[in-house]
Structure formats: structure tokens, C-alpha cells
TORKOL-4160 file (C-alpha; in steps of 0.2 Angstrom, whole numbers, padded with zeros to 4 digits, m for minus):
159
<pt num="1" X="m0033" Y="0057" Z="m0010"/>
<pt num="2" X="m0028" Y="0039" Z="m0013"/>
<pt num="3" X="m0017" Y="0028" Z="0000"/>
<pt num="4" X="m0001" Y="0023" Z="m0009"/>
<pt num="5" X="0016" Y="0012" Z="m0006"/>
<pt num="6" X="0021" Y="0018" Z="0011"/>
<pt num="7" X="0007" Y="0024" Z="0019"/>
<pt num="8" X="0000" Y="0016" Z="0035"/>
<pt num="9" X="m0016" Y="0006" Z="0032"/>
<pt num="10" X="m0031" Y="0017" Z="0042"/>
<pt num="11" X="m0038" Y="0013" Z="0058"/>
<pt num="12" X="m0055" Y="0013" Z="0057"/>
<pt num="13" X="m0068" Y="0003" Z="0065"/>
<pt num="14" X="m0074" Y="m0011" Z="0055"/>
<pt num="15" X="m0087" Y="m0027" Z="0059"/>
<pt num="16" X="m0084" Y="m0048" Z="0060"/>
<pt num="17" X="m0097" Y="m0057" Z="0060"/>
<pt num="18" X="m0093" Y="m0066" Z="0079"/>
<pt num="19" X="m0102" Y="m0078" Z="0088"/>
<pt num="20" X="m0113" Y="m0067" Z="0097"/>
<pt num="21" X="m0117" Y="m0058" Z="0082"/>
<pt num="22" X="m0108" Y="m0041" Z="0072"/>
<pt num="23" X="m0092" Y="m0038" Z="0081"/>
<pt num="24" X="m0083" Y="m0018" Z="0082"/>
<pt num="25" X="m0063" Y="m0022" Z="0075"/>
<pt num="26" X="m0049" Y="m0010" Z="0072"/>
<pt num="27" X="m0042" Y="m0013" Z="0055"/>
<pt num="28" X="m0025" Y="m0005" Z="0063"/>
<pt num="29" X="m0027" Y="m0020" Z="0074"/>
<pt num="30" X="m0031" Y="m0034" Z="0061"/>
<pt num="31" X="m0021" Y="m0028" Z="0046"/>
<pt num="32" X="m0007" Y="m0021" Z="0057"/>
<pt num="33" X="0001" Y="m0034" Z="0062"/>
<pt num="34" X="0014" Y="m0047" Z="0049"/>
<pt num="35" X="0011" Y="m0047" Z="0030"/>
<pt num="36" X="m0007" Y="m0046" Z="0023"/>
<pt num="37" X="m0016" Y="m0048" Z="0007"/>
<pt num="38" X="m0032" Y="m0035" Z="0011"/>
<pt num="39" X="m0042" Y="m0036" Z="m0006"/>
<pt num="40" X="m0058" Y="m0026" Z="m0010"/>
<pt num="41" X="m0073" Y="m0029" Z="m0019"/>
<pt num="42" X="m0089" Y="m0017" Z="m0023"/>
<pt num="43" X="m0100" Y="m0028" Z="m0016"/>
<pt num="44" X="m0104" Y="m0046" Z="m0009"/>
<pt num="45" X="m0114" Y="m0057" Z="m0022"/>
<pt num="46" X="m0111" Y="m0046" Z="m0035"/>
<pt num="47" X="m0107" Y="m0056" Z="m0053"/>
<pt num="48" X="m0087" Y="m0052" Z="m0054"/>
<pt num="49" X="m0085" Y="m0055" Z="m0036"/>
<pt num="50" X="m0095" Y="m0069" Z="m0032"/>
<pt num="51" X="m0087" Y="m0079" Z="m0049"/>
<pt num="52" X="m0071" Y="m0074" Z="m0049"/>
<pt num="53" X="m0063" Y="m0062" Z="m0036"/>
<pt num="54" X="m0066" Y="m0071" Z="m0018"/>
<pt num="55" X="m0067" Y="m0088" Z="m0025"/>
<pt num="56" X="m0049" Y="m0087" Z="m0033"/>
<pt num="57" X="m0043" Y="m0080" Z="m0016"/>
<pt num="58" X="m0052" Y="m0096" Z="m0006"/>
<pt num="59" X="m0046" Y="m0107" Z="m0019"/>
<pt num="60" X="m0026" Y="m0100" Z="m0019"/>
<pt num="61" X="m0026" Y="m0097" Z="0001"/>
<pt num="62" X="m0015" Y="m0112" Z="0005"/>
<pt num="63" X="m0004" Y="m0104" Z="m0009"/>
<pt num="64" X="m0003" Y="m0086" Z="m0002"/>
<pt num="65" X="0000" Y="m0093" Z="0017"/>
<pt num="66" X="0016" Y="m0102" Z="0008"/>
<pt num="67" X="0024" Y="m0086" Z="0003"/>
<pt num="68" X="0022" Y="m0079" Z="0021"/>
<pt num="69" X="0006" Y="m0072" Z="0021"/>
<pt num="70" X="m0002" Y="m0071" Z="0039"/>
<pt num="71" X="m0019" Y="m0064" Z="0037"/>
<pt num="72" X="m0030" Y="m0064" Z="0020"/>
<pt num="73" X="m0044" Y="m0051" Z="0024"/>
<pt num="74" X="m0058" Y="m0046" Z="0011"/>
<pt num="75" X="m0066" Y="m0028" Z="0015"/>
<pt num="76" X="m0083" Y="m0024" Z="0004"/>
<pt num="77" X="m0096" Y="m0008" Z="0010"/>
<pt num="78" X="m0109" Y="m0022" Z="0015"/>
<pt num="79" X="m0115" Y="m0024" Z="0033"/>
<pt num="80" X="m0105" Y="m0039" Z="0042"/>
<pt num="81" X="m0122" Y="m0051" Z="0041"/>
<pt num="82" X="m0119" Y="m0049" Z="0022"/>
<pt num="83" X="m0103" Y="m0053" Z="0023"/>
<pt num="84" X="m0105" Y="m0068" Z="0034"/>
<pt num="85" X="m0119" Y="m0075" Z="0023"/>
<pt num="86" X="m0109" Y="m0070" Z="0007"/>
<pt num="87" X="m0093" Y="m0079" Z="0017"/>
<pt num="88" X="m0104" Y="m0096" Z="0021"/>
<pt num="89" X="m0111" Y="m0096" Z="0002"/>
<pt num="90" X="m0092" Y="m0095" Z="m0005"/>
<pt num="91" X="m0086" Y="m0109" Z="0006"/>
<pt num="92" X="m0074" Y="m0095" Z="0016"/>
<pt num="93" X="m0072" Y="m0105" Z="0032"/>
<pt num="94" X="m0058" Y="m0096" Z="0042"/>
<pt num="95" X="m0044" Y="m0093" Z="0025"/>
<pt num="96" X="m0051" Y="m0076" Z="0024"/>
<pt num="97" X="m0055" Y="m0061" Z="0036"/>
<pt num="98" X="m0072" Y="m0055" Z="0031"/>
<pt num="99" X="m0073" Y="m0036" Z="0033"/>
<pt num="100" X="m0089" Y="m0027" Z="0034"/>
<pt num="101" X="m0087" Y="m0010" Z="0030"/>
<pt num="102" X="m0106" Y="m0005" Z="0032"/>
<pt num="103" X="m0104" Y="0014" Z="0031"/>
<pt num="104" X="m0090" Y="0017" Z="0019"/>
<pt num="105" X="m0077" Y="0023" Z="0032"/>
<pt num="106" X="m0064" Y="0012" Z="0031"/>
<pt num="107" X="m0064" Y="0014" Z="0011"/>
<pt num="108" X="m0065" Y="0032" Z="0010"/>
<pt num="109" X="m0051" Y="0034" Z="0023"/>
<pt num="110" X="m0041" Y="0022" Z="0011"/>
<pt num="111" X="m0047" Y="0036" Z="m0004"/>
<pt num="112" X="m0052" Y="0021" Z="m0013"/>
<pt num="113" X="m0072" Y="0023" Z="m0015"/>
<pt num="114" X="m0082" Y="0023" Z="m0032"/>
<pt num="115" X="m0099" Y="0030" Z="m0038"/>
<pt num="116" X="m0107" Y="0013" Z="m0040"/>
<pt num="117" X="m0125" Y="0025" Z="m0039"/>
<pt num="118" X="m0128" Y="0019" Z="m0059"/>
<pt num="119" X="m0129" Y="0004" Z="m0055"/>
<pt num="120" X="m0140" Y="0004" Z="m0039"/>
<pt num="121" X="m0125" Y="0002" Z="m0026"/>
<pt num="122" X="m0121" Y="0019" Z="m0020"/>
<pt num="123" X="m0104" Y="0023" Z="m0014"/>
<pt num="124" X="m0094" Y="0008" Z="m0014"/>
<pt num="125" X="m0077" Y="0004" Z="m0014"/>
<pt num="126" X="m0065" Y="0003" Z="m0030"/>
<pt num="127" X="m0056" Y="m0017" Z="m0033"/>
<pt num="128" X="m0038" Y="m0017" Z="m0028"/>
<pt num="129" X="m0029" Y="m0028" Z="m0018"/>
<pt num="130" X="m0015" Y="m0024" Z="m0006"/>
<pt num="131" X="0001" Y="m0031" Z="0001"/>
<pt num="132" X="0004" Y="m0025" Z="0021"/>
<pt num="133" X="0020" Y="m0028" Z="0030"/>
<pt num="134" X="0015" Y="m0022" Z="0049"/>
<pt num="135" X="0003" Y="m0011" Z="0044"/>
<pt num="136" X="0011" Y="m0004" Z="0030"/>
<pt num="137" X="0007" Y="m0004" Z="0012"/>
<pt num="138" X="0022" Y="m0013" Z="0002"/>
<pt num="139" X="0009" Y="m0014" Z="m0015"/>
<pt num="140" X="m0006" Y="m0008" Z="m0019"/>
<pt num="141" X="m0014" Y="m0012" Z="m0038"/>
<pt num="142" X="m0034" Y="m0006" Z="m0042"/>
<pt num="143" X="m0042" Y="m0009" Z="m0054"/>
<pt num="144" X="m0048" Y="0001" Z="m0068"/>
<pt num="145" X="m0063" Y="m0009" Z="m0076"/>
<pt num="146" X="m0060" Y="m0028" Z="m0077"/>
<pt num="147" X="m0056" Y="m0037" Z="m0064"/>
<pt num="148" X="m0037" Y="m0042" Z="m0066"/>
<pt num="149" X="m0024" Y="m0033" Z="m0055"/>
<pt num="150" X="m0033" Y="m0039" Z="m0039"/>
<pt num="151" X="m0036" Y="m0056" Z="m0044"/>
<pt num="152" X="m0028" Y="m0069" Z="m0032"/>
<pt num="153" X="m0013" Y="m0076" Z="m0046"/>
<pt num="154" X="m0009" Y="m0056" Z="m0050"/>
<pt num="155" X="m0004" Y="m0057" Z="m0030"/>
<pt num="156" X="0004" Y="m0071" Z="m0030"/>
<pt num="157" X="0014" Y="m0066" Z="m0043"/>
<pt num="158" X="0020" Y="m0050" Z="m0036"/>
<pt num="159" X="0023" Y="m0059" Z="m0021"/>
């Protein structure tokens, strides 16, 4: 079953990419704290993600920081080398949390995961994006197909 408006955000262990290497995070720790925009993709370098869902949210981050957001964080079911290569190609710098959630926890205690197997990817997480106010979910929108609920401007106009 699916997360909805109210719920607390999961605390499952998730991976950075740190200096040292993959680093072990708790996403109660870094999504529970002040307002967060957590958005979720499929998969890094995949088409719709690479050309339009993580670079509008790099492109607007200045713009969601403005209407109080403290922490933009991006979770995919990709290990956290991909996401740190996929972060570097996308000119991500620090705007955006990058989430690696290599085995699927994270998404499948959110109730969000998708049979991408047609398609080569295995489980992976649906697209949504999420508004968190300490830790807890103020708005939550997936999509169904396209890419337009979770884009960066649908946020930003909600918030």
C-alpha cells in the first residue's frame, strides 16, 4: 500500500556518494528534518529523466530554496556510483541530495515501486514527487504515464 498525505516518510537506509566512497544514510535523518521536495525517477540516464525530470529540478533549485525548501533530494533504485556519475553528468553540484536506493527498499516501504521488467529495468520505483514538512508528507503526486506531476514547475506551483 501506497504512502499518502500524512504519513511519515520511511526510515530506511539509503546510500550518498561521500568522499571516501558510498556512504550508509537514514532517510528519516535526511528527509526528516524542515520542508523537502524528495522526487523519484525510474532510473538514472534513462531518456525522461535525463532530459527533463532532474534537469528542471537543477535548473529551478534557487527557485524552490525561495519558497522555503531546505533539502532537494532525488532517490532512484540505482546503486549510489550511478547516481553520483548520473549527478556529475547533470551538472547537480550540491542543489540536490542524490539517493541511491540500490536494493528497492526505500521505494517499496514508500509502496511506490513499478514493474519496469518490460523494459529491461526490473523493479523500480514509480515518478512522483513529495512535499515533507519534518518528515511528514504534506503532498504527494505520481505519475501515471508522462512525466508532468513531478516535474520541478508542477512543485513549485503547489507550493
Amino acid at each position: 500500500m501506497a504512502v499518502k498525505v500524512g504519513d511519515k516518510v520511511p526510515d530506511v537506509e539509503v546510500h550518498t556518494m561521500g568522499p571516501e566512497g558510498p556512504k550508509k544514510v537514514s532517510t528519516g535523518e535526511v528527509l526528516g528534518t524542515g520542508r523537502v521536495v524528495l522526487f523519484a525517477v525510474p532510473g538514472a540516464f534513462t531518456p525522461g529523466c535525463s532530459k527533463v525530470h532532474l534537469p528542471g529540478f537543477v535548473a529551478d533549485a534557487d527557485k524552490l530554496k525561495e519558497k522555503g525548501v531546505d533539502t532537494i533530494a532525488c532517490v532512484s533504485v540505482n546503486d549510489a556510483f550511478v547516481m553520483a556519475a548520473w549527478a556529475e553528468n547533470q551538472g547537480v553540484g550540491d542543489k540536490i541530495l542524490m539517493l541511491g536506493d540500490g536494493n528497492g527498499a526505500f521505494t517499496e516501504a514508500m509502496g511506490l515501486t513499478m514493474d519496469g521488467s518490460g523494459f529491461g529495468l526490473g523493479s523500480r520505483s514509480q515518478r512522483y514527487a513529495a512535499v515533507l514538512q519534518d518528515g511528514v508528507i504534506t503532498n504527494l503526486d505520481i505519475d501515471k504515464g508522462s512525466i508532468e506531476v513531478s516535474t520541478c514547475s508542477a512543485v513549485l506551483g503547489r507550493l
